[in-house]
N, C-alpha and C positions, 0 to 999 in steps of 0.2 A: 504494500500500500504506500503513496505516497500523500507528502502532509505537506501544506501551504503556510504553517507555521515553523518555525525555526528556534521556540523553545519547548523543551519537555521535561518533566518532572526527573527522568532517568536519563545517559545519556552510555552505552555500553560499547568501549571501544577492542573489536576482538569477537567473530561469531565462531569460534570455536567451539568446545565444548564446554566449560565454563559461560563463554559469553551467552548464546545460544540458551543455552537451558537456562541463565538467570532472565532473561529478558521475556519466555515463556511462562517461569514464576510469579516474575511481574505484572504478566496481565493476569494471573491469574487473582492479582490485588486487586485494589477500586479503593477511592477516597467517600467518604459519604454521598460527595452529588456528581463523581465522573470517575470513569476508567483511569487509572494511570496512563501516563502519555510515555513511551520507552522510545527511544530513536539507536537501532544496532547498526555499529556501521562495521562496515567490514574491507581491506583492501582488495581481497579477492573473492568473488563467490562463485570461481570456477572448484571443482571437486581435489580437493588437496591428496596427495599422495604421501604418505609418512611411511615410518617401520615403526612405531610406536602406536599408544594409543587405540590397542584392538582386541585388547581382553579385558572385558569389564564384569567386576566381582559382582556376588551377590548382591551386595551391601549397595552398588550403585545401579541393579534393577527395582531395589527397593524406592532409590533415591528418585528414580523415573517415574514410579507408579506415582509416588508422591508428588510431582509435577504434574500429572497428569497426562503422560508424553509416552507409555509403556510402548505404547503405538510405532517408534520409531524404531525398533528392533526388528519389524515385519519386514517385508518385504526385499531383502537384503542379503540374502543366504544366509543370515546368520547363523553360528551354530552353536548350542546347544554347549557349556563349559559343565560340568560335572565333580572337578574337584585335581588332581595334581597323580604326577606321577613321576616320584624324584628316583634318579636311578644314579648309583654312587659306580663309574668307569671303573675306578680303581682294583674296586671289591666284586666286580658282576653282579652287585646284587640291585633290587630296585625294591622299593615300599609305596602303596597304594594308598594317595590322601583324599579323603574323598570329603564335599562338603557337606555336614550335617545336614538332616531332617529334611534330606530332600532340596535343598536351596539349589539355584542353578544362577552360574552368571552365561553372559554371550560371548563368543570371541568373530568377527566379522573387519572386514576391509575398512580400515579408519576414515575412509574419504567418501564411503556410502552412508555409514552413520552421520555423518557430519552436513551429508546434505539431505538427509532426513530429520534433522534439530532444525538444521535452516527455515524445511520448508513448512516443520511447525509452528516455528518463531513467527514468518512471513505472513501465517494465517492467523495468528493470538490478535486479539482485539486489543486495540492501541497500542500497537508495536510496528514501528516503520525500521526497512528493511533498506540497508544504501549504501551501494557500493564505492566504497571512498576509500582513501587514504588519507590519515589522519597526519600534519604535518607538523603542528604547533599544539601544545593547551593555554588557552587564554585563561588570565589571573587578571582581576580585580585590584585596586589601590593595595588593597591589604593585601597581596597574593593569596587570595585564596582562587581554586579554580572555578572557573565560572562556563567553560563550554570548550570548544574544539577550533580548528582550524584542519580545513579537508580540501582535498582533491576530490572533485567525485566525477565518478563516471556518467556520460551522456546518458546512459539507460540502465538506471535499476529494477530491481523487484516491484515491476507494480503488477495488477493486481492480474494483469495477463501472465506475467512472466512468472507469476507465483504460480497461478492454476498450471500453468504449463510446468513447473517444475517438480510439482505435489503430483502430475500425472505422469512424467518422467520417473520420478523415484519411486511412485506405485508400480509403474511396469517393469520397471529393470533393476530396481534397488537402489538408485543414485542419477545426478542430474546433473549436467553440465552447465556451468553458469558460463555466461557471454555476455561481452557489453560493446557495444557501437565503438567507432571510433571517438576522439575526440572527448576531452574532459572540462571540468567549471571549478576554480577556488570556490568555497563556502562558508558559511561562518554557523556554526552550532551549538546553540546554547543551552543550558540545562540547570537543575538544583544541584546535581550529584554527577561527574562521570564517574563511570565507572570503568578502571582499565583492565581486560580481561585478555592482550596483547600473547600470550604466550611466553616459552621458556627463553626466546629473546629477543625480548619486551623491549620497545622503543624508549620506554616512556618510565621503567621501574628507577632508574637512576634518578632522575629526575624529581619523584615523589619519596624514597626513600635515603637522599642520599648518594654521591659516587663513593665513598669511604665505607661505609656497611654493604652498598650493592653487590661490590664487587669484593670486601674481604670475607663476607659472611658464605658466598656462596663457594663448592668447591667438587672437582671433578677428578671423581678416581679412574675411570674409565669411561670405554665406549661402546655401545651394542654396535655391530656390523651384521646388517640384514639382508635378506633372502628369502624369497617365496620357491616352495619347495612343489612341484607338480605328483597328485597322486599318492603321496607318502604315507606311510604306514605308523602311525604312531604306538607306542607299546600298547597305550588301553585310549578305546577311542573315546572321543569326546572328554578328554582329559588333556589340559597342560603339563609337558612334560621336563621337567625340570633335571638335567644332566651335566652332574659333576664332573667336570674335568681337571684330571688331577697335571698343577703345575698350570692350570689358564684360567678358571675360574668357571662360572655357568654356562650353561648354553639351556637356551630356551624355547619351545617351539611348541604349536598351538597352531588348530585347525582353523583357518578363517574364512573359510567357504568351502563347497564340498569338493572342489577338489585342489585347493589352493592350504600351503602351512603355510605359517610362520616360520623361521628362522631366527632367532637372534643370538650371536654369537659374543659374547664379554672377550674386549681386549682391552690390555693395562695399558696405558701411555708410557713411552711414548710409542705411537703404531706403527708397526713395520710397515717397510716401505713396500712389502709385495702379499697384501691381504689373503688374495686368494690360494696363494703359496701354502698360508701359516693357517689359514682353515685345512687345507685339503695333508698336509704335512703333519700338523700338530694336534688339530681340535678332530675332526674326521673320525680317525683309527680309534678313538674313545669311544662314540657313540654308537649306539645299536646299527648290527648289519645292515638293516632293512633301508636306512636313512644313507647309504652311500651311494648308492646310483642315481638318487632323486637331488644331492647336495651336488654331485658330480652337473647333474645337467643345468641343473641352477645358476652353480658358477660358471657353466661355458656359455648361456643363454644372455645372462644379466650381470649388469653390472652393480656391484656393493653399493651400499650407502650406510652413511653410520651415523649414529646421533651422540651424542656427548652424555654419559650419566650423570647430573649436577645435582647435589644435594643442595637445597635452599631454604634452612629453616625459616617459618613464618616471623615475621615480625610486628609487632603490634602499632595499628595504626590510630591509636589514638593518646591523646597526650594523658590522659587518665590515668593509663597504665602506669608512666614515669612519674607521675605526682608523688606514687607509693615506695618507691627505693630514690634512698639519695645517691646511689653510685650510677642511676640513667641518665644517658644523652642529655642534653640539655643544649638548644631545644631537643626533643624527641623526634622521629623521623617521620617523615607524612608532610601532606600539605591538603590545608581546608580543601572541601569539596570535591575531593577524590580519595576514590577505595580501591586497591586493586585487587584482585579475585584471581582463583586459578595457579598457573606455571608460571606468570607476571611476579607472581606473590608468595608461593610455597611448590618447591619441588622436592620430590625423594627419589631415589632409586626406583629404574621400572621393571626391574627384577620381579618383585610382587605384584605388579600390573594394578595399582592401589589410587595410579593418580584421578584417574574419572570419578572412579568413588569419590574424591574426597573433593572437587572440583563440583557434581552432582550435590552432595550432598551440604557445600557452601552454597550454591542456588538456592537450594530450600532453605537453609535456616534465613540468610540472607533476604530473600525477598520474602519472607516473611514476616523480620521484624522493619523492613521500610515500610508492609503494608500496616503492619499495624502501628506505625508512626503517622501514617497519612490518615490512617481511620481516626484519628484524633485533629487531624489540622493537615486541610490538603495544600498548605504550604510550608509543610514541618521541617519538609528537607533543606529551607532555605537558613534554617538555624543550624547550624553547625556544633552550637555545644548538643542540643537535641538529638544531629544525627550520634555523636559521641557517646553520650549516655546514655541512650534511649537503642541504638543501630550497634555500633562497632563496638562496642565493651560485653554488652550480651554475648553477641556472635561471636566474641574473639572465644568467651569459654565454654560457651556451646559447641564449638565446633571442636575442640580438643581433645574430647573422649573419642570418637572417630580419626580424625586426622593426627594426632600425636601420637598414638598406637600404630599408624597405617606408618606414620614419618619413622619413626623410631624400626619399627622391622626392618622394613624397607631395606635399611642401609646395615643393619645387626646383620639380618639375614646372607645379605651380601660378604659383609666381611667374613662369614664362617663359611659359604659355599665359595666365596673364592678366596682359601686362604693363601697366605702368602709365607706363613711360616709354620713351625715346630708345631706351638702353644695351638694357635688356629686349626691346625687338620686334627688336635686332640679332640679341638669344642667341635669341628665339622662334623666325624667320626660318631662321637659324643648325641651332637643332635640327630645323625641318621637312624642311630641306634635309640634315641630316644621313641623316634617314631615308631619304630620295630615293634613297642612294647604294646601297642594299640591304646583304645581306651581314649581316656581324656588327655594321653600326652600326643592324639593324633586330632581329637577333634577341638582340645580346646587353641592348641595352634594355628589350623588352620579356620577356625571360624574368628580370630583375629585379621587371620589372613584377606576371608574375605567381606570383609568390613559388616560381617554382625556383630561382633562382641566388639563395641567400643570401649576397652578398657586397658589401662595401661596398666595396671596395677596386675590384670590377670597376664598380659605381657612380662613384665616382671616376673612374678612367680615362674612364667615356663622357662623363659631366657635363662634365669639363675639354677632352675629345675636341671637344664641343660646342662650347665657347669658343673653342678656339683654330681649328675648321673656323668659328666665325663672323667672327673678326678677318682669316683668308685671302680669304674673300666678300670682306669690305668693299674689298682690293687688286682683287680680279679679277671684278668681276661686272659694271660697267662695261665696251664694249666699246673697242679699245686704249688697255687699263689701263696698259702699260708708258710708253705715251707721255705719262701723265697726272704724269708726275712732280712738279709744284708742290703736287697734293693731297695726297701722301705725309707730309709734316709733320704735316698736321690728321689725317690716316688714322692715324702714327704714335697721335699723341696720345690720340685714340678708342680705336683698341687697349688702352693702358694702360687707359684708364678701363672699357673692357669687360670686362677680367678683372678688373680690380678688383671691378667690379660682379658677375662670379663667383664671385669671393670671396668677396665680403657675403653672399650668396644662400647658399651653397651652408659655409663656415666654421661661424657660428654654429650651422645645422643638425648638423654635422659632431660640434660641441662638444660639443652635449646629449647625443648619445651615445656621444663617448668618455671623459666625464667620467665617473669610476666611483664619484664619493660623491653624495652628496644636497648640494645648495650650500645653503647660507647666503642668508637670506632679504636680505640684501644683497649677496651677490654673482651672483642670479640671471639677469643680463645676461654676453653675450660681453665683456671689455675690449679694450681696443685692444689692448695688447699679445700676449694671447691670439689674435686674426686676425690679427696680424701673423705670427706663428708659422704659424697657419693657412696663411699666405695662400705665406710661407718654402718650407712642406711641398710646395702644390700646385706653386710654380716649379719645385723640386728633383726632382720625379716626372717633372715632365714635363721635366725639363732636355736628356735624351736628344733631345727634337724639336729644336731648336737646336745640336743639340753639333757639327756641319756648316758649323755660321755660319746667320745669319737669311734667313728668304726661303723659297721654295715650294718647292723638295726634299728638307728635312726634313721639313717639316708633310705633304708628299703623302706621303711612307713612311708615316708616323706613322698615315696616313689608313689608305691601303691596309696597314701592319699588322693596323691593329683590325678590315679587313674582313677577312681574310684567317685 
């Protein structure tokens, strides 16, 4: 639809998936006497091609129902996610994770999803759809921001180009956006933008800072991807998660019925002949059935890789830093923009977690702007109102989800691709944890896929993990009890193994229970802060020991969690 006005209550810059489903939330508001007015602008609304971005958890078909959008998973091949299937190279062995009670996520082609959010957004009542390029944010005397500066293209989404693309992506699953030649500068004004820009975001330096932007955020690696024709995965309908010993994961997941996924983990810095160091190194690990199909992949197509960037959230409101005196000051943000999405909070896509948590910021999100505007349909022009009333709720509503999802994410990562000793103990450690069934298979993976929002039951398994790894190291040897002279060094390695849980798993911990924005100098864990950390994790788990040391507290402890 196109609109003859040029201000709107919302203004969302980024129709991905974040942008996309909040601007569908938003109509899905109303002020007491009119529709919210949303304006999404997008630089491209031709069908975008990623390697990312095409398994979505439970927890984010949930987030869909609850927008009202379930709908967009149709028509798409999508297919049918079921639960995990981690298979450890090293050991031949492999364990079946499957996701409780029945739950199911999708995994499908990220550029058909994407233009069936579009074409729901296009159709939401008062939501304008515009192909633009966003080039400037205009700020007000006092810098606060007040609307957009765009590029827009000669012919957007109006209401032909909508039905045409709603009837495109009902018949084939996705729709090719086009636009005329020739484009117009614009001027777009709004209460709120909101930047939903992606993992790199024109615009997040700018509202948060270039000193936190760029020291907070940080990159261990790269997926390099590949669609696979035909391929036989070990259990169908299941992501299959393949340890590679000495490279780290490989990931791969069915996205139409005759198309996988691929994604292969390389460390930085990356060799200079990719497809070499797949077919040489990574290859000869994974299951037979996957080398004929990897083989014609790489003669067919060429690689593409995306960057793994960790980016804890950071809080956008000055509220937060009012309560510690060691916060920024000022605090990071600027009136009148929020940013949402990979702009704002990235993890590891190892877990496939970010739509969930993307999804499930649209919900809370647009629904406490609606019920700011059910009070005053010009509430959003107060800025301390959107503060206290929008972005201080949301920032700790959204935590039990996303802190859990942010926190695995990158745990997860460092124990399947370890890189030392200590690591392939807790790797080993967590495979075999899973082995045992029970709750140390389901309550992991229903973290996993964004139904148990809780970091606390995170905790418990993570540290679960550590300590069923340091019991192995006594007993997995056969007559361990008689081995007694190795018990000193075994002592020894224990410490250093939770220690080494600590580091992993504390700092992770930090970024998100710290509740201000830090100080472009204190953006590191301190020592003394993991010590605390590390304080907390003894004293949790102090309960397995309180018996005296040795294997029938740790076995309670076990069979509690299963049980």
């Amino acid at each position: 639809m196109t609109s003859r006005h040029d201000h709107y209550d919302a203004l969302i810059i980024g129709a991905g998936i974040a942008g996309s489903a909040l601007a569908q939330g938003l109509s899905n508001q109303s002020t007491k006497s009119r529709p919210i007015r949303v304006l999404l602008l997008e630089r491209s609304l031709a069908e975008p091609d990623r390697i990312v971005g095409e398994l979505l958890q439970p927890g984010g078909v949930r987030a869909l129902k609850a927008l009202g959008i379930e709908g967009c998973l149709e028509g798409m091949d999508a297919i049918p996610a079921k639960g995990y299937c981690v298979v450890d190279s090293g050991q031949g062995r492999s364990v079946h994770i499957p996701y409780p009670g029945g739950e199911e996520g999708r995994s499908f082609h990220h550029g058909r999803f994407i233009m069936n959010l579009r074409a729901a957004a296009a159709k939401a009542p008062g939501v304008d759809v515009v192909e633009a390029t966003v080039t400037d944010l205009i700020e007000d005397d006092s810098g606060r921001v007040t609307g957009v500066k765009a590029t827009k293209k000669a012919a957007t989404l109006d209401d032909e180009a909508q039905a045409s693309a709603r009837a495109s992506s009902s018949a084939n699953g996705h729709a090719n956006g086009s636009a005329a030649p020739g484009s117009e500068k614009h001027t777009y004004l709004a209460d709120v933008t909101i930047i939903a820009d992606g993992c790199f975001s024109n615009f997040r330096s700018s509202i948060l800072g270039k000193a936190v932007a760029s020291h907070i955020a940080s990159t261990k690696s790269h997926f390099v991807g590949a669609v696979l024709e035909n391929a036989t995965l070990p259990i169908p309908k299941h992501g299959t998660v393949a340890l590679v010993k000495g490279y780290g994961p490989v990931l791969l997941y069915q996205i139409s019925q005759n198309d996988t996924r691929m994604l292969v983990n390389v460390r930085t810095p990356l060799p200079s002949d990719l497809k070499k160091h797949i077919l040489d190194n990574v290859m000869p690990q994974l299951p037979p059935q996957l080398h004929d199909p990897i083989r014609v992949a790489l003669d067919k197509d060429r690689l593409r890789r995306m960057p793994n960037t960790f980016f804890p959230p950071v809080p956008q409101s000055s509220l937060s830093t009012s309560l510690n005196p060691f916060a920024s000051n000022p605090p990071p943000g600027k009136r009148g923009a929020i940013l949402i999405g990979d702009a704002w909070n990235m993890r590891h896509p190892l877990t496939g977690g970010g739509m969930t948590v993307a999804l499930n910021d649209a919900v809370l999100l647009s629904r406490y702007i609606g019920q700011v505007l059910q009070s005053s349909p010009d509430a959003l022009r107060n800025w301390d109102v959107v503060e206290h009333d929008i972005l201080k709720p949301w920032w700790w509503e959204r935590k039990g989800l996303a802190a859990t999802i942010n926190i695995l994410s990158v745990a997860l990562y460092d124990l399947f691709g370890a890189e030392d000793v200590l690591l392939e103990i807790l790797r080993t450690g967590c495979f075999k944890y899973f082995e045992l069934g029970g709750q140390c298979v389901s309550g992991p993976v229903s973290l996993l896929a964004g139904i148990a929002p809780s970091t606390l039951l995170l905790f418990n398994h993570f540290f679960a993990v550590a300590f069923y790894s340091i019991w192995l190291l006594f007993t997995t040897k056969s007559y361990w009890w008689l081995r007694i002279w190795e018990w000193p060094f075994l002592a020894i390695t224990s410490v250093r193994v939770f220690w080494k849980a600590c580091v992993v798993f504390g700092p992770l911990l930090w970024t998100e229970v710290r509740w201000w924005a830090p100080s472009p100098d204190r953006l590191r864990v301190r020592g003394l802060e993991l010590i605390l950390l590390t304080a907390l994790a003894a004293a949790s788990f102090g309960f397995v020991l309180r018996d005296g040391y040795g294997a029938p507290s740790l076995l309670r402890y076990i069979d509690w969690i299963r049980t």
